[in-house]
C-alpha positions as CSV (number, residue, x, y, z in Angstrom):
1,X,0.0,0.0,0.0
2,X,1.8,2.9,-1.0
3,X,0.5,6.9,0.3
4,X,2.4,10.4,-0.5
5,X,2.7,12.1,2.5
6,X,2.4,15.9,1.2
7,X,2.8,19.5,2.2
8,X,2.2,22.9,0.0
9,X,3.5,26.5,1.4
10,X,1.6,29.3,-0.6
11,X,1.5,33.1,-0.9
12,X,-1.2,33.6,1.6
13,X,-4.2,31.6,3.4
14,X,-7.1,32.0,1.3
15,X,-7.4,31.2,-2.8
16,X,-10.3,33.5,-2.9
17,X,-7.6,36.4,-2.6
18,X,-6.0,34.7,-5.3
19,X,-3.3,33.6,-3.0
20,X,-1.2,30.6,-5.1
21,X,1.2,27.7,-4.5
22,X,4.5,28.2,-4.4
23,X,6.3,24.6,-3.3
24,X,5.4,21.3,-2.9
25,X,6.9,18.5,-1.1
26,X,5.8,14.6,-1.3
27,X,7.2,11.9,0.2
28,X,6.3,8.7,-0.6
29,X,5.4,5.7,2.0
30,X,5.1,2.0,1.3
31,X,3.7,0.1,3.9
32,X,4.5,2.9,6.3
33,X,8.3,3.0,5.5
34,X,9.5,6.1,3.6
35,X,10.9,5.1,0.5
36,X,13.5,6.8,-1.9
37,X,11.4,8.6,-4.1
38,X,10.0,12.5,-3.3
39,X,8.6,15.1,-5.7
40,X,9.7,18.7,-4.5
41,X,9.3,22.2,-6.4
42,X,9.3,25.7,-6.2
43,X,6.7,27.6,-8.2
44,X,6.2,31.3,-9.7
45,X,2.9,31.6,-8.2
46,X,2.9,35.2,-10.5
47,X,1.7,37.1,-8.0
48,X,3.0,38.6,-4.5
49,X,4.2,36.7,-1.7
50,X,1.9,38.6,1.3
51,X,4.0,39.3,4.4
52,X,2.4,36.7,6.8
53,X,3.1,34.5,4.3
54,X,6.7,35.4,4.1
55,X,7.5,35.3,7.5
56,X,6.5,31.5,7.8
57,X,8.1,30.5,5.3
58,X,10.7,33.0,4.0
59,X,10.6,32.5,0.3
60,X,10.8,35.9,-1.1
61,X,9.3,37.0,-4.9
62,X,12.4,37.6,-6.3
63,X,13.2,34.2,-5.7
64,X,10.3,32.6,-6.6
65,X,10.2,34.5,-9.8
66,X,13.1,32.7,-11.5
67,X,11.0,29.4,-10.2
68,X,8.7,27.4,-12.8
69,X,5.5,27.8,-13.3
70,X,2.8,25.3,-11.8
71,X,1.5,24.4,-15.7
72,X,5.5,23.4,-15.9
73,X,5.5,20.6,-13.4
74,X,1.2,19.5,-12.9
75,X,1.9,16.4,-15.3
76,X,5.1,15.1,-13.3
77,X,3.5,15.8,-9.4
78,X,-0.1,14.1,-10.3
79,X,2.2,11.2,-11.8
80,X,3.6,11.2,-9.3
81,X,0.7,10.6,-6.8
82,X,-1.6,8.6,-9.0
83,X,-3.3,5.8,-7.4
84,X,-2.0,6.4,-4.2
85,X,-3.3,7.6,-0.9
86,X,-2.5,11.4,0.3
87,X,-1.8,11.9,3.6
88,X,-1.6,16.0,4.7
89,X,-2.3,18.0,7.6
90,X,-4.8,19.9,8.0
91,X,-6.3,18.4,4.4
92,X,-8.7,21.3,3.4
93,X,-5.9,24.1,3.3
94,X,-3.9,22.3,0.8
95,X,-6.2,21.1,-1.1
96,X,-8.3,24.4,-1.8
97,X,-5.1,25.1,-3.0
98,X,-3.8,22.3,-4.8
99,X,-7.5,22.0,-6.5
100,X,-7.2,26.1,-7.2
101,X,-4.2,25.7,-9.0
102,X,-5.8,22.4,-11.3
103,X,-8.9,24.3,-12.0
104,X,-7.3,27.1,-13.7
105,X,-5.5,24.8,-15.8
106,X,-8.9,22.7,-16.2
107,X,-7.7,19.6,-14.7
108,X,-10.0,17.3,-12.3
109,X,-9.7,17.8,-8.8
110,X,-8.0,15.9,-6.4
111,X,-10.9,13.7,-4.7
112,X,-11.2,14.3,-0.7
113,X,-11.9,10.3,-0.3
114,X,-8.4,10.1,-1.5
115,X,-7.1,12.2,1.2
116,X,-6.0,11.2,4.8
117,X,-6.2,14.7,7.3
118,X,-3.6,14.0,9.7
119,X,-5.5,16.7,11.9
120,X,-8.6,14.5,11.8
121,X,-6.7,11.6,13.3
122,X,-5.2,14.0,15.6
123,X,-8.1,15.3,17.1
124,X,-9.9,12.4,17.5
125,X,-6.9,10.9,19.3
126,X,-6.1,13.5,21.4
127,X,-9.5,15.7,21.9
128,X,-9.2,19.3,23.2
129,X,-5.1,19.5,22.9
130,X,-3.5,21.5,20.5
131,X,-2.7,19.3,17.5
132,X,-0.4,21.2,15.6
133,X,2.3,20.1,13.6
134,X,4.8,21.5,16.1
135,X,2.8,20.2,19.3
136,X,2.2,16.4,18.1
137,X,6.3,16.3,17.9
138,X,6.7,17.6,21.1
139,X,3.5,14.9,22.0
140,X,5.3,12.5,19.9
141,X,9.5,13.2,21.0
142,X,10.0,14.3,17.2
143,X,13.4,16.4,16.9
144,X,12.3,19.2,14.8
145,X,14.8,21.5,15.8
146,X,15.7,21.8,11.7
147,X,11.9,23.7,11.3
148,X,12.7,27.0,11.5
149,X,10.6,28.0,8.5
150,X,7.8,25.9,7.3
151,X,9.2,23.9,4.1
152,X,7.8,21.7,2.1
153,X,10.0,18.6,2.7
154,X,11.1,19.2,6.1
155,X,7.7,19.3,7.5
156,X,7.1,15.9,4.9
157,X,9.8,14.2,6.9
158,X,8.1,15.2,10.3
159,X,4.5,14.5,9.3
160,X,6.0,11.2,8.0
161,X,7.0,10.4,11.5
162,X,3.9,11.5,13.3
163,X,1.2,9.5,11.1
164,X,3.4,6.4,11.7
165,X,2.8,7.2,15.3
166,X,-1.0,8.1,15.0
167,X,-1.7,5.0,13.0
168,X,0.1,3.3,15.9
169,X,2.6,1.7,13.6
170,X,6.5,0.7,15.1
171,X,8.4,3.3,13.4
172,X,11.9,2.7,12.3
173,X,14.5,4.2,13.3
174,X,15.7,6.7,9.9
175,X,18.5,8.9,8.7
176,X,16.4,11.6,6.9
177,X,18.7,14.3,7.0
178,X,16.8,16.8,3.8
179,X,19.1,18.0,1.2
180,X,21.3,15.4,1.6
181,X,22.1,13.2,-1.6
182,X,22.9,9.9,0.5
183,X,19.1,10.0,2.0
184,X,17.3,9.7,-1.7
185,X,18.4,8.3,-4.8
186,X,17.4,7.8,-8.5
187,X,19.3,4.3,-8.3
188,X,16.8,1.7,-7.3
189,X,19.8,-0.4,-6.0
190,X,20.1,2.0,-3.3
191,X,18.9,1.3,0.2
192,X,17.7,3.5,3.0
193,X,19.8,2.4,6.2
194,X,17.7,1.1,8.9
195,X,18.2,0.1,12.6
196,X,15.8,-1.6,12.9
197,X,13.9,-5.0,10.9
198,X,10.9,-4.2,9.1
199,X,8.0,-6.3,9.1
200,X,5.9,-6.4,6.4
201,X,2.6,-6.6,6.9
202,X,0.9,-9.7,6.3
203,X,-2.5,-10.2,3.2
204,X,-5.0,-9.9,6.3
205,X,-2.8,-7.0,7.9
206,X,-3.3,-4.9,4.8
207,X,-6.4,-6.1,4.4
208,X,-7.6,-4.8,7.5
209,X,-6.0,-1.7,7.5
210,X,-7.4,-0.7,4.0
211,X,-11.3,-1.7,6.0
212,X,-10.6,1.0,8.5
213,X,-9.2,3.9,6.1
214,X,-12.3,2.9,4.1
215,X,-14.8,3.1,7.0
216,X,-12.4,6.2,8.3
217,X,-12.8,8.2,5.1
218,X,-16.7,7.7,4.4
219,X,-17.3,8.3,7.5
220,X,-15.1,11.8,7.5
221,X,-16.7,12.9,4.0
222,X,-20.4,12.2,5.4
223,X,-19.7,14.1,8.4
């Protein structure tokens, strides 16, 4: 069972201001182990980064002006996460966003049955706490010391860790240092180092688990 665990930073909060992507980060599982293969981007969102915006994440327009534009990459990133489960925090923000961005260049929208909301799991766990990215690492013992700004990738890595943890999977122990070439490869020889053996899951394992994101998921959408 392979999901893309995925994260968007954009020029503002709401895409009826017009506000527009401007990176993406995807990480893909298998089985709940984080495999080689990521998408990441910057984008020209061709407009102006707004200064709340800025400040969280720091990308600035002249920057992002020499960056491709989202009609550049929307054939490689929904390659990328065809037929497999999304996983995001706080689901609705990205996807207004990400489903913004394929209507104006009249693609189909990304179903929200495909989506798992991180939140949702979050606050259903762990009712009345604050279930912030930031708070379910100090919840969870998550170093995220490296999240200064809010990136794409880095805040991939961490929500990688903490759905492994919601979902009450053992999670391995991982070397996921972003930005460095040894951690992801294009050679499929390569080979994350682990600490740890991992399981696979057995027929009736994935069987089961795919029963509850089913019953999960219609019973999110209904409700």
């Amino acid at each position: 069972m392979k999901e893309v665990i995925l994260d968007t930073e954009t020029t503002g909060l709401d895409v009826k201001d017009g506000h527009r992507i401007v990176e993406i980060g995807c990480l893909e599982l298998d089985n709940f182990v984080l495999t080689q293969k990521k998408f990441h981007c910057y984008l020209n969102p061709e407009r102006k980064v707004s200064e709340q915006a800025l400040k969280v994440h720091g990308y600035t327009d002249i920057f992002l002006a020499k960056q491709k534009k989202f009609s550049d990459i929307v054939d490689e990133f929904l390659e990328f996460i065809r037929d497999k489960k999304l996983v995001i925090h706080n689901a609705s923000f990205d996807l207004s966003h990400l489903n913004n961005e394929l209507a104006i260049l009249g693609k189909n929208k990304i179903s929200q049955q495909n989506v798992i909301d991180t939140l949702e799991l979050a606050r259903k766990r762990f009712p009345g706490l604050q279930n912030s990215l930031d708070a379910l690492c100090r919840r969870y013992k998550i170093d995220n010391s490296k999240r200064e700004k809010h990136t794409a990738l880095i805040d991939c890595e961490l929500l990688s860790k903490i759905y492994i943890n919601l979902t009450g999977q053992k999670e391995p122990s991982l070397d996921l240092r972003i930005g460095d070439s040894s951690t992801f490869s294009n050679n499929d020889n390569d080979k994350v180092n682990y600490f740890r053996k991992v399981i696979k899951p057995t027929d009736d394992d994935l069987r089961l688990h795919k029963k509850y994101l089913k019953s999960s998921l219609k019973k999110n959408f209904f409700n």
